[in-house]
C-alpha positions as CSV (number, residue, x, y, z in Angstrom):
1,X,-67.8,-173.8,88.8
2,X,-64.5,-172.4,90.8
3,X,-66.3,-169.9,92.5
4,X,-69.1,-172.6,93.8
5,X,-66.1,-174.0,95.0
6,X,-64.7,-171.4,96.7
7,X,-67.6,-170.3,98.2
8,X,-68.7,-173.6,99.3
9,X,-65.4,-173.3,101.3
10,X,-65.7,-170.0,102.0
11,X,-62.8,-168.4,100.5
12,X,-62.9,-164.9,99.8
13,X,-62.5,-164.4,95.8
14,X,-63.1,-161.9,93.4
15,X,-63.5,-161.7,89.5
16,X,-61.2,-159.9,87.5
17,X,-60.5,-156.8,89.8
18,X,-57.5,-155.6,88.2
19,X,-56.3,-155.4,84.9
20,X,-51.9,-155.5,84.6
21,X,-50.7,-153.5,81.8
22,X,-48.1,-155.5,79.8
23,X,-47.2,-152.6,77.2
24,X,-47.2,-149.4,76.2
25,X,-47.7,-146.8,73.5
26,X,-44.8,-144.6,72.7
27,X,-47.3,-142.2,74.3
28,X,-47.4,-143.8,77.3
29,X,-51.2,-145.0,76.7
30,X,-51.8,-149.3,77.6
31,X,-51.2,-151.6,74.8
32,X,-51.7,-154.8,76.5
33,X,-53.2,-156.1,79.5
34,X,-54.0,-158.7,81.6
35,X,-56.8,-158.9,83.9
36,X,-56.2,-162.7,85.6
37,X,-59.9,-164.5,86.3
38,X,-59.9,-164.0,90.1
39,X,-58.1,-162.4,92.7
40,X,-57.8,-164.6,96.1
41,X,-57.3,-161.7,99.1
42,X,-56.7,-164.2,102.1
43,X,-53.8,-165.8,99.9
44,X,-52.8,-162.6,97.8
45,X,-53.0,-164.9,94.6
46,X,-54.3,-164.5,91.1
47,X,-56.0,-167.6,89.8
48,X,-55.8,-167.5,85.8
49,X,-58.3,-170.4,84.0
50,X,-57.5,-171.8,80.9
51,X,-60.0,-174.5,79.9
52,X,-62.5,-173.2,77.1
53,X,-60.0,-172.5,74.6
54,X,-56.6,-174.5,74.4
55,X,-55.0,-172.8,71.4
56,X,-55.0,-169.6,74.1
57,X,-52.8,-171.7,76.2
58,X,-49.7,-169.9,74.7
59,X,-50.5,-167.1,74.6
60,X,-51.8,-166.9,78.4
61,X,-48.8,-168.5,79.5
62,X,-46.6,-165.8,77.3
63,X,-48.9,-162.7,79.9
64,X,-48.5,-164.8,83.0
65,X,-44.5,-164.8,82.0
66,X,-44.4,-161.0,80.9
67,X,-46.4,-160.2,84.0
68,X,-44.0,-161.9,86.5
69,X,-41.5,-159.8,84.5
70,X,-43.0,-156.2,85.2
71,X,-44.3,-157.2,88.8
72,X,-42.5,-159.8,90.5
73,X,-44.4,-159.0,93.5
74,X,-47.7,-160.5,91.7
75,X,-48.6,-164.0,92.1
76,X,-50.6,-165.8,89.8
77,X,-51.6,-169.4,89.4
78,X,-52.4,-170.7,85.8
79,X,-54.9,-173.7,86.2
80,X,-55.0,-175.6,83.0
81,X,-58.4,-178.0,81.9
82,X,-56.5,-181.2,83.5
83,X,-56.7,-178.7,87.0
84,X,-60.2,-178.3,86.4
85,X,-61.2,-181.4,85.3
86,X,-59.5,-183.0,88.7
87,X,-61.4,-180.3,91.0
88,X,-64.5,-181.3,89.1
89,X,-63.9,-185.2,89.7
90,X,-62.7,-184.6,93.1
91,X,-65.0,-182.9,94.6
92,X,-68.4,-184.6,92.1
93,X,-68.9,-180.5,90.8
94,X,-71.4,-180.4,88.3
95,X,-69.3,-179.2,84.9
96,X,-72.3,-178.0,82.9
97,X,-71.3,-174.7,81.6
98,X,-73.3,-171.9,83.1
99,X,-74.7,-168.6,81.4
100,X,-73.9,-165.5,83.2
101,X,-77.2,-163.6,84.3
């Protein structure tokens, strides 16, 4: 549903291109990560959905934090259900989920 709505105003987006590592192994190896929904080039902004799955909330939030943390350089953008639901209303989207494929 965001990307129709990007696309239908032609901004340039894509899907989960790059995944921050929050932690480490004492070898060095990942142990968390974070790969925000989409990336936004023209704006340099990550765009981070949160609306399938509330009791996630925290913990997304608890990344988003840890992320600014490691790379304050890194902008991300948490939109919560209430975001969604208002782009939906605003601009009459259809908000059937879709099936990938």
């Amino acid at each position: 549903m965001l990307a129709e709505l990007l696309d239908f105003y032609e901004v340039a987006w894509q899907y989960e291109p790059v995944e921050f590592v929050l932690a480490w192994h004492a070898d060095g190896s990942p142990r968390l990560g974070f790969r925000p929904d989409f990336y936004l080039p023209e704006h340099g902004t990550f765009l981070e959905l949160t609306t399938l799955r509330q009791d996630l909330v925290t913990a997304k939030n608890r990344k988003v934090r840890r992320l600014a943390e490691l790379y304050p350089e890194v902008r991300v953008k948490m939109l919560y259900r209430r975001d969604i639901a208002g782009l939906v209303d605003k601009y009459r989207l259809d908000a059937t989920p879709r099936l990938a494929g």
